[in-house]
C-alpha positions in Angstrom: 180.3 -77.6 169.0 179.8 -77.0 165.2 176.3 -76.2 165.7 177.9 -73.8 168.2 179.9 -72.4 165.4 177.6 -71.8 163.0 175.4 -70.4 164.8 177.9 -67.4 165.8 178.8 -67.1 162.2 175.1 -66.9 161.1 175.2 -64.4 164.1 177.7 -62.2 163.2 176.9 -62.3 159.2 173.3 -60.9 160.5 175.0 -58.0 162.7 176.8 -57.4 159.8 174.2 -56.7 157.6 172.3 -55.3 160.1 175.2 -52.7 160.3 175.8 -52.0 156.7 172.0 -51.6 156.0 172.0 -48.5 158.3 172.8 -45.2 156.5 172.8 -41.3 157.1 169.8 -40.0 158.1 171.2 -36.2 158.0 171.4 -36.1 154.3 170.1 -33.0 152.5 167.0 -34.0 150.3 167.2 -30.9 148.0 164.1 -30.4 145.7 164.7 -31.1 141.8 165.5 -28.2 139.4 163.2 -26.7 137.3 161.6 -28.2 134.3 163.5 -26.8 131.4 161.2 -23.8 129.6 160.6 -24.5 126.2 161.1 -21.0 123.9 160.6 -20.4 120.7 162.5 -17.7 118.5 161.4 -16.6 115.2 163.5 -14.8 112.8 161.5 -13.4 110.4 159.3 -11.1 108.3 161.7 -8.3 109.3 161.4 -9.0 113.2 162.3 -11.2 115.9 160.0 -12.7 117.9 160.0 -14.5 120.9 157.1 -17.1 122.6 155.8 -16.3 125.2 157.3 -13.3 125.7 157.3 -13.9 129.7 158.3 -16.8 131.4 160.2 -17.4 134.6 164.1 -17.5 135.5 166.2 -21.1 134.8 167.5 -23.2 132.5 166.0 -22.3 129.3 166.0 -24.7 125.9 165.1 -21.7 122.9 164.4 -23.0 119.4 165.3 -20.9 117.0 163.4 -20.5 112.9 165.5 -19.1 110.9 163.2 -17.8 108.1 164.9 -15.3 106.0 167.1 -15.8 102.8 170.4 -15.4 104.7 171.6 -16.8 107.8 171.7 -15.4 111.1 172.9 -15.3 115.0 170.5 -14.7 118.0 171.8 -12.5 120.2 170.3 -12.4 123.5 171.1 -9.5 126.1 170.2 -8.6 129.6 171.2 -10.0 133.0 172.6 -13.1 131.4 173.8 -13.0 127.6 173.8 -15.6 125.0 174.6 -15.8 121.1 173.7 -18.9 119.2 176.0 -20.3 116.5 175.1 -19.2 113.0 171.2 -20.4 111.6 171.6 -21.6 108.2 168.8 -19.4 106.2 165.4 -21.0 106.1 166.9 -23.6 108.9 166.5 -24.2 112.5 169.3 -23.8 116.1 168.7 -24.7 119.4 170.2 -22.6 121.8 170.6 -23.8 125.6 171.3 -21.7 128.7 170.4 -20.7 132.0 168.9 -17.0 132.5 168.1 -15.0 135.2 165.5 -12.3 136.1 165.2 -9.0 134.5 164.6 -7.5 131.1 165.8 -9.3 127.9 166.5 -7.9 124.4 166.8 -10.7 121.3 168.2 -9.9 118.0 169.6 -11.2 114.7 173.0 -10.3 113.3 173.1 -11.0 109.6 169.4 -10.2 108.5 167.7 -7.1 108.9 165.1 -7.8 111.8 163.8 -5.4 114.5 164.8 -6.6 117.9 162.4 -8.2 120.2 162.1 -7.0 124.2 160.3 -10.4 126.7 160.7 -10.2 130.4 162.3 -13.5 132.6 160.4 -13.6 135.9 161.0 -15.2 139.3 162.5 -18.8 139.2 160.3 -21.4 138.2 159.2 -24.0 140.7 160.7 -27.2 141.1 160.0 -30.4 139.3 160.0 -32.5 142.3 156.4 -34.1 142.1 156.1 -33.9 138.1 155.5 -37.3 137.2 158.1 -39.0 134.3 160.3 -36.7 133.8 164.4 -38.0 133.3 
């Protein structure tokens, strides 16, 4: 009789995990996002200037020189807009943000630098089969 008994409760604790193991199998496996695109700004020399000057739409990580005697503010215009906080003169900013496609003007407020014109393509593609990244 306790043999009995503990083989039903061995029993049931199986069906139990048996039961909780299962999970949703309609669940939407959507791709990763795009690996960030890594820009650099240069204010500078009278100009600013941005590289590469063509890259494609998404979350975009811009590192800004600052390389004039004065500090400045990038100003980024064109489908999406974005200003950086102020650059200390001779210092460095990064400026984070998500862009879309179209034409793109950047310029400095505060220093007296030509403005710079780059193009944001189609999105990029996913990251999903990059190896080691967060």
């Amino acid at each position: 009789m306790a043999r009995r008994r503990i083989l039903l409760a061995l029993s049931l604790g199986l069906a139990a995990l048996i039961v909780a193991g299962c999970g949703r199998d309609d669940f939407a496996n959507d791709p990763r996002p795009p690996v960030p695109a890594e820009i650099t700004v240069k204010i500078g020399d009278g100009a600013v200037t941005v590289s590469p000057s063509e890259f494609g739409a998404g979350l975009v990580n811009f590192t800004i020189a600052n390389f004039e005697d004065s500090p400045a503010v990038l100003q980024i215009e064109g489908p999406t807009d974005a200003v950086s906080d102020e650059i200390p003169a001779n210092g460095n900013f990064q400026l984070k943000t998500e862009v879309k496609t179209g034409e793109y003007e950047a310029s400095a407020e505060g220093v007296e630098a030509q403005p710079f014109k780059f193009t944001v393509g189609e999105e990029r593609e996913s990251g999903q089969n990059d190896l080691l990244l967060p």
